[in-house]
N, C-alpha and C positions, 0 to 999 in steps of 0.2 A: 284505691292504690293497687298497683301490681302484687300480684302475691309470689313467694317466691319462685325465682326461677322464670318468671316471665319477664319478657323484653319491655320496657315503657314503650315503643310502639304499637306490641299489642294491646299490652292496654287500652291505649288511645283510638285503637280499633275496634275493640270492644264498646267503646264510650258511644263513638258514634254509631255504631250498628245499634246500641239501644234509641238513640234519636233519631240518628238518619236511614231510617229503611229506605234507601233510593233502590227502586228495582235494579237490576243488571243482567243483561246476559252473558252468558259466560261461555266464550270463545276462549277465554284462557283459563289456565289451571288454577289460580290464584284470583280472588277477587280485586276487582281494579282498585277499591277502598282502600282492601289491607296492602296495597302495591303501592298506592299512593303514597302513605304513612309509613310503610320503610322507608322510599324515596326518601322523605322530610327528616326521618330520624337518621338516613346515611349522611345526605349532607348536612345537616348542620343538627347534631343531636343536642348540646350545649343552649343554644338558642333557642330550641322546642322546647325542650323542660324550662328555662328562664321565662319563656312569654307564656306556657300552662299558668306555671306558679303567680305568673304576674295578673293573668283574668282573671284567675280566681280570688286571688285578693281582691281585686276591681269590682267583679259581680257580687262582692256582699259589702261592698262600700258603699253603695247607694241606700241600701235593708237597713244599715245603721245610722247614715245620716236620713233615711226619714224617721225614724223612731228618735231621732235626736230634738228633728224640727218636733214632731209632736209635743214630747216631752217639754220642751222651749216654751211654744206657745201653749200648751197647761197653766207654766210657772206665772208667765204673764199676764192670763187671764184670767187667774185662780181655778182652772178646770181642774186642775189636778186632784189627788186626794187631799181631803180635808180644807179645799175650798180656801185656802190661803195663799198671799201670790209668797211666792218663796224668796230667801234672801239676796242680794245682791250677788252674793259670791257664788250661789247656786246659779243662778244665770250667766256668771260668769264664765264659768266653770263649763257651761252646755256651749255656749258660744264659740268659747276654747276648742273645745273639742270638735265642735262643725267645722271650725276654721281648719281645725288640723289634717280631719277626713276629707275636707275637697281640695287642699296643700296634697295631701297625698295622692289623692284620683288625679289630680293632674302631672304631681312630679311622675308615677307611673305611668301615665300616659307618655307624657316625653320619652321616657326608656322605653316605652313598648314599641313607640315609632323608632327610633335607634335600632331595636334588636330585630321587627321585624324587616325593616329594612335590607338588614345584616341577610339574615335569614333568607329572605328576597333573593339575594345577589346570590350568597352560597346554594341555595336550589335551583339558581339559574343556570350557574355556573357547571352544576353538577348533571342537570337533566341536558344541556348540551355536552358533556362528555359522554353522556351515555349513547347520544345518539353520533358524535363524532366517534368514539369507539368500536359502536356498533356498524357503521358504516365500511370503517377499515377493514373487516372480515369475510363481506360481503365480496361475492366476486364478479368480475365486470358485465355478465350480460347482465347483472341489475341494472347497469351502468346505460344499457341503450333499453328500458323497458319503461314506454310512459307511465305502466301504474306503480311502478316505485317511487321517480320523482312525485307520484300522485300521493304516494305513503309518506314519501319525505316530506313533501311543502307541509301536510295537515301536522306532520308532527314537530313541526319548526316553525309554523304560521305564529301562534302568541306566545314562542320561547323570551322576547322580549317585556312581557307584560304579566303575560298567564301565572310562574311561579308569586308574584308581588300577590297576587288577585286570588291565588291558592292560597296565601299564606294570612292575608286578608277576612280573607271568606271564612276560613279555618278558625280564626279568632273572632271574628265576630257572631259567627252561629254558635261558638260555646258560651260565649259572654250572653249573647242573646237568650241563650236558653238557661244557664244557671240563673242570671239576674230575672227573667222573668217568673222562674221558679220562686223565687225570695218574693217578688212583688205579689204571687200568688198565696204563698205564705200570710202576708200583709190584709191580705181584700180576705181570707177566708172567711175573719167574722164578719166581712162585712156584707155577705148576704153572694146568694150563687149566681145574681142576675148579671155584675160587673162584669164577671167573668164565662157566663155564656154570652154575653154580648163579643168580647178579645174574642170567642172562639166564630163567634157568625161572620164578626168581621172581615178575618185574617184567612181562614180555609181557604172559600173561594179565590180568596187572592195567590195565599202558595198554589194552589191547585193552576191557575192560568197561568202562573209565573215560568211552573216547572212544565207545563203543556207548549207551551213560545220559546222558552230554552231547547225544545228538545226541537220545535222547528226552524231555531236559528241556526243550530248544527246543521240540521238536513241538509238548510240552504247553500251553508257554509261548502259540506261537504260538495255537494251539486257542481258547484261554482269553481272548484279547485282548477282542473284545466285553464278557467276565465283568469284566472287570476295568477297562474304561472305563465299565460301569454301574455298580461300587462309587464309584470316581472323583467319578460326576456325583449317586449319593446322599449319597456325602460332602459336597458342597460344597450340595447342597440342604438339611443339615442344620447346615453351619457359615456358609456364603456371606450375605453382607449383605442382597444383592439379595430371595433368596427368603425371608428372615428374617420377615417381617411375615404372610407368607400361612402358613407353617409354625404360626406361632404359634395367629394368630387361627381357625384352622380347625382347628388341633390333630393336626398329620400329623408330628412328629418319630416318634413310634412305628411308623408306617407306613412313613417312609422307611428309617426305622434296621431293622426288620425285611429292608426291599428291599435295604438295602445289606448286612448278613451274608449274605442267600443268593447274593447276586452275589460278594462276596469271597471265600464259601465255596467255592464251583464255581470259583472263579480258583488257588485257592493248593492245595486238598487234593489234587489228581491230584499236582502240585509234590512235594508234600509224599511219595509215595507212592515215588517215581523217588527220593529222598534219602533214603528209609527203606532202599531197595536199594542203592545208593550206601554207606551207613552198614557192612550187611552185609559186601559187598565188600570192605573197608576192613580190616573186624575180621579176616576171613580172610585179607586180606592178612598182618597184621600176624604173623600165629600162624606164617605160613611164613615171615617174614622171621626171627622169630627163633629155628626151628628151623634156618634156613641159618646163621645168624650161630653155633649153637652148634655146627654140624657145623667148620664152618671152623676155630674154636676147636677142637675136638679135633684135626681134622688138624693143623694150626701145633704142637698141643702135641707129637705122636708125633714132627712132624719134629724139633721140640726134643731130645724124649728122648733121638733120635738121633745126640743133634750133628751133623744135617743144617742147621741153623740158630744164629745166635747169639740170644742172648737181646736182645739189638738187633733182630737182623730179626727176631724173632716177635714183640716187640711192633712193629715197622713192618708188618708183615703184619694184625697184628689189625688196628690201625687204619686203613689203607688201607681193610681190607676192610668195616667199619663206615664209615669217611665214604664209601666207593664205595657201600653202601647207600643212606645219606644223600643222596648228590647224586644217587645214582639216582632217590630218590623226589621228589625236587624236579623232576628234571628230569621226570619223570611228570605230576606235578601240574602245572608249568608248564605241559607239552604238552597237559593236557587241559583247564588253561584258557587257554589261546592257541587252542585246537578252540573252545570255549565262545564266545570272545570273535569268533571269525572267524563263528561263527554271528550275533552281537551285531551285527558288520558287514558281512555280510550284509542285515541289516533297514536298518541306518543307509543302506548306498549302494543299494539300491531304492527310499526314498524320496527320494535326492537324484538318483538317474538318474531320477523323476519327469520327464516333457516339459514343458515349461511349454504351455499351449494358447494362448498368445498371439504369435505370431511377430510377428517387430519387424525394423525394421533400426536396429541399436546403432549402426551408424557416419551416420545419415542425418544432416543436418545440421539446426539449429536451426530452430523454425519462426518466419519473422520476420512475419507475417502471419496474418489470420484475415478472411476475406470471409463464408463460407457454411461451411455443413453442411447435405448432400444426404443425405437414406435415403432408400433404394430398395428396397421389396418386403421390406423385415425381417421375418424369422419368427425366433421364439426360444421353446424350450423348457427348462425347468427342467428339470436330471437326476432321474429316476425320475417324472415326471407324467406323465400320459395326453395333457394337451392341452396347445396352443402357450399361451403367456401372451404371447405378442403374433401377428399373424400378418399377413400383404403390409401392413406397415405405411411408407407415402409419403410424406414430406414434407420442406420446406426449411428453414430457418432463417438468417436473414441478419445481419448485422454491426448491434448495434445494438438490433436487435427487442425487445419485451419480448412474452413468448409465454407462455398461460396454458394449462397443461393439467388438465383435471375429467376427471372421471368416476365412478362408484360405486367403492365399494371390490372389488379381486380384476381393475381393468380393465386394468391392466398401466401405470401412469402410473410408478411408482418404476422399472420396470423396465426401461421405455425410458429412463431417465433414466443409468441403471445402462449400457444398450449405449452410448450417446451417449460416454461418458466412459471406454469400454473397458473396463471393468470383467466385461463379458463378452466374447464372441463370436458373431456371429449363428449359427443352424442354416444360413441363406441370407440370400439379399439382402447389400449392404454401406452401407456408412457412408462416403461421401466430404466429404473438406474442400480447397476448394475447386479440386475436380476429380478429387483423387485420395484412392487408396481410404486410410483412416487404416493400414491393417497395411502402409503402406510408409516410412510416419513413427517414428520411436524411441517407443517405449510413453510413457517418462517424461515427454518432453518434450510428448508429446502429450495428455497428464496434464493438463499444466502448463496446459492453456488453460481449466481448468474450474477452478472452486471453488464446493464444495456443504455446505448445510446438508440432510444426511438427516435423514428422521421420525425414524429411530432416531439419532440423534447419541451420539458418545462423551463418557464422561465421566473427565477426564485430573485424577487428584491428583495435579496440581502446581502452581505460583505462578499467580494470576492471569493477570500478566502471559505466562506460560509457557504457558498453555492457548489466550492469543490468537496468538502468534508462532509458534504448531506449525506454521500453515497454510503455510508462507514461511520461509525460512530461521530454520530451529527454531534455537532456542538463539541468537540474533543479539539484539543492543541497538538497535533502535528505539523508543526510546518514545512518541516523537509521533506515529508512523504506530499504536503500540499501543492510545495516547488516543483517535486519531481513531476508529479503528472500534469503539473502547467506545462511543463519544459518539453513533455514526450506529446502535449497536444499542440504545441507550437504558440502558447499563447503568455507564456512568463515572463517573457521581456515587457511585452506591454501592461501587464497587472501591475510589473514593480514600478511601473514609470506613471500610475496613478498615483494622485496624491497624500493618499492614506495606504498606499500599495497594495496589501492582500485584504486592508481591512477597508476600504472603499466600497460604499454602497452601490450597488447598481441597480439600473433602472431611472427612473425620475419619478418615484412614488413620495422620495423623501428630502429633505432641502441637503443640498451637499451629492447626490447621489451621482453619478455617471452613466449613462445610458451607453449602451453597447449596439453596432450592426449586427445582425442576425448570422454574419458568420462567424463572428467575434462570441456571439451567444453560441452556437454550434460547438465552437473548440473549447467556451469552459463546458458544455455537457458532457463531451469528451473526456477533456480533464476529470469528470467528477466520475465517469465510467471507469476511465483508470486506476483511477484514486483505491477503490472500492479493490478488497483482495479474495476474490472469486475465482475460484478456478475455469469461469465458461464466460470469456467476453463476446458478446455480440454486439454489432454494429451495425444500425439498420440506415441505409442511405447516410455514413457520418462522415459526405462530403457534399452533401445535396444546395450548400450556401456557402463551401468554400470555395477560395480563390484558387486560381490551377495553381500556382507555387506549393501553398497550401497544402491543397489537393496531394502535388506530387511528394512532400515531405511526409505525410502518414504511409501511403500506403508504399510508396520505395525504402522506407525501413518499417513495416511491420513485423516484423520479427524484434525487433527491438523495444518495439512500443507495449506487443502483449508477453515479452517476455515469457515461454515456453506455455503460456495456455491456450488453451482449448479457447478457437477463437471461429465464429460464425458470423459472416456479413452478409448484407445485402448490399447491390448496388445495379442501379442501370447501365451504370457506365462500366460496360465489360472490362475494358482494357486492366480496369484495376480487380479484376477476378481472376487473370489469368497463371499466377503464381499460387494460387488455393490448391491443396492436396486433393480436393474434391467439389465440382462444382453439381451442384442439385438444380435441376430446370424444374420450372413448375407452370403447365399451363390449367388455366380453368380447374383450380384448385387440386388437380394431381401431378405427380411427379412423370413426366414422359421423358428424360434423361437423366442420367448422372453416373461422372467420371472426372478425370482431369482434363484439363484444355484440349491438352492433342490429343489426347482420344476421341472427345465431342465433336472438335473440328475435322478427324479423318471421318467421322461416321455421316459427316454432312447432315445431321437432322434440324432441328430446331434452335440448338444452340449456334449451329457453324450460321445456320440463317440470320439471327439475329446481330453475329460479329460482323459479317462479314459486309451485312448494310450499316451497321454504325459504324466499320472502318471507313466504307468510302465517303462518309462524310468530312472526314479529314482530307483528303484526298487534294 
């Protein structure tokens, strides 16, 4: 029992570090054991104390119905004492009572499957929050770095199965090991040979089990790349997205080719460790019940003897059969509880991930917005040769509407991307007004941008749902939902859906409405809107509209950003040219910036760029 002041997880931590001395190396500061068994007691504490209480009642259920049977078969063969068979109601009375112990070991059973079930789901549930949680803090060059998704697949691979098999394994190596402790109990008078045999037996066998376990991981691990390329020809051959170019070019056969040789190289090593496994197993089995029929002879000679009653030879049989039994449970548990400590292993390496953004969580709210100063910004993409931006200078003030050009690859999204922390510079910093942004709270510091990216998401759910994401998601506004339908041009057609703001879009769901891509564009917009930030940016947020369209955002922008601080991009100059300040950016630095006629008297790079896309009007 915990004494006081301890957690019942450590306890249970304690329990098994007396049983399971699994080695471990310790990359982290915490034993992955005692990390585990928080885990279990965070999400479902209720359910781990019910299913303890419940195997341990279990593991001494068996101790008493063989002592029962004994006793039974005494009365009816007169073994017992005084060599008389005893009275009807005496046998009764035993029979009652075996009826009532395996009535119980099995109603417990039913609830144990019930609660670990329960249990199952709430640590499923719970170990993907943690790595959905953990994910969100991270910042995006995790985002393009293959050994991350290589940290995420391991720590996601058996989130559908693993907690069941944790929680599994968890109970059956306690029950295995109390109960065979009771059966030990049982065999002690009956001589030490029974039980050095359970011990010659079973060793060798944990010892190969947890030796295969540790090389099914290897393999596992090895094979991650094989198996996040089967993944992504999978979803190239079933996915929405890529559906149309699969088709019309005619590459199903191509990618289905790529995805068996990639699933093939992920699963056949797997497969080779379980074919040995399998082996082991069967040799197990052939000496377990060569021991079981040794044991049987001895029991029978000491019989012959009348060294034993015919009571304790059958309590001796069966002891020494369910001591097999919960020995090999308890094996199996122990070498899937090895299994699973490998499993978490992968999961708390990706959640002791650093996040690369330091913040201060306790900084207080920002009630203010003057300026944003960069200073000498250099930023490089992980694994590229060159900076995608580099000593890049300049202010931005409360208010401004600032246009940024340049050719494609100039680093315009990208600056836009550190603005809003999204990265971190290589050097240089990013101050708001005065001070550097990584001493403000990430979130809140968020909170002062709202952007339409080129790449915009597209969210199947209610209209209305897709506009309110930006702002307290899930909230009932709907005039503030109207207004920024109405400033992105797209409100008349929401209401004239059939469920109007509440219609699903997309066609993921029966009833839904799918949208054209410019139609998807203008609610991003709207949801940009939506959002009450003082710094609206707009990166290409007419790159899929209609020129009507087109021409109603940006001939009333002043209307639409209502007096903030507003920064676009866009190739199509003409819609730059009313901006208080246009920033050019070639090859990741800034080599102009001014207003239109300034740029266009100075004839450099920006007059070049107008003045060939005007004559295409021409």
């Amino acid at each position: 029992m915990p004494t006081y002041g301890q957690k019942p997880s450590d306890a249970i931590y304690s329990v098994l570090t007396i049983f399971v001395n699994i080695p471990v190396k310790m990359p982290f500061q915490e034993k992955i054991i005692k990390r585990a068994v928080d885990i279990m007691f965070d999400s479902s504490r209720k359910e781990t104390i019910i299913n303890l209480l419940m195997l341990t009642i279990r593991s001494f259920l068996p101790l008493i119905a063989i002592f029962l049977i004994r006793y039974y078969i005494d009365r009816l063969t007169g073994g017992a004492e005084g060599g008389q068979i005893s009275s009807a109601g005496s046998v009764t009375g035993l029979i009652i009572a075996m009826a009532l112990i395996f009535f119980a070991d099995d109603m417990l059973s039913s609830l144990g499957q019930f609660i670990s079930k329960k249990q199952s789901y709430l640590l499923e549930n719970h170990i993907a929050s943690l790595i959905h949680n953990h994910s969100s803090i991270l910042g995006l060059k995790f985002f393009e770095d293959p050994e991350y998704y290589n940290k995420l697949s391991r720590a996601e691979r058996d989130i559908s199965w693993r907690p069941a098999g944790m929680v599994s394994d968890f109970i059956l190596f306690l029950r295995g090991v109390i109960s065979f402790l009771a059966m030990g109990y049982v065999l002690r008078t009956f001589g030490i040979i029974p039980l050095g045999i359970l011990v010659v037996v079973f060793l060798p066998v944990l010892w190969m089990k947890i030796r295969n376990t540790g090389r099914l991981y290897d393999i596992r691990k090895s094979v991650t790349s094989h198996s996040r390329q089967a993944s992504y020809f999978s979803w190239l051959l079933t996915g929405e997205k890529p559906a149309r170019e699969v088709r019309l070019f005619d590459l199903s056969g191509y990618f289905e080719k790529l995805f068996r040789r990639h699933f093939s190289a992920s699963k056949e090593p797997e497969i080779v460790v379980v074919r040995k496994n399998s082996v082991i197993e069967s040799i197990a089995s052939v000496v377990k019940v060569l021991a079981f029929a040794g044991v049987l002879i001895y029991a029978s000679v000491l019989y012959s003897r009348s060294a034993i009653t015919a009571g304790e030879l059958a309590m001796y049989i069966l002891a020494f059969r369910q001591a097999l039994v919960y020995l090999r449970d308890a094996v199996s548990g122990y070498a899937g509880l090895t299994e699973s400590r490998l499993f978490l292993k992968d999961l708390f390496q990706f959640l002791d991930i650093e996040s690369d953004m330091p913040h201060d969580e306790k900084a207080s709210g920002i009630k203010s917005f003057d300026n944003l100063h960069v200073e000498n910004l250099t930023f490089t993409y992980p694994g590229a040769d060159k900076p995608a931006l580099e000593n890049i200078s300049l202010k931005i003030n409360k208010g401004e509407r600032i246009a940024i050009v340049g050719p494609n690859g100039s680093g315009k999204t990208t600056l836009v991307k550190l603005l809003c922390r999204l990265y971190d510079p290589d050097s240089g910093r990013i101050n708001l007004d005065g001070n550097s942004i990584d001493t403000f709270n990430l979130n809140e510091y968020r909170r002062l941008f709202s952007v339409v990216f080129q790449d915009f998401m597209l969210y199947y759910l209610t209209a209305g749902d897709n506009i309110r994401l930006a702002d307290d998601a899930g909230s009932d506004h709907q005039e503030r939902i109207r207004s920024a339908a109405e400033k992105a041009g797209i409100a008349a057609f929401l209401e004239s859906l059939p469920q109007g703001y509440e219609t699903m879009l997309g066609h993921h769901t029966e009833g839904s409405r799918e949208l054209s891509w410019g139609e998807w564009q203008k609610i991003a917009i709207a949801r940009a809107l939506y959002r009450k930030a003082p710094i609206l940016i707009l990166d290409e947020p007419s790159s899929s509209l209609d020129a009507d369209s087109e021409y109603e955002i940006f001939s009333d922008l002043d209307r639409i950003i209502e007096g903030r601080t507003c920064i676009f991009i866009s190739h199509r100059l003409a819609n730059v040219r009313e901006a208080d300040r246009i920033i050019v950016l070639d090859r990741g630095r800034i080599v102009e910036q001014g207003p239109h006629d300034d740029l266009m008297s100075a004839r450099g790079r920006y007059y070049s760029m107008f003045t060939r896309q005007k004559s295409m009007y021409r």
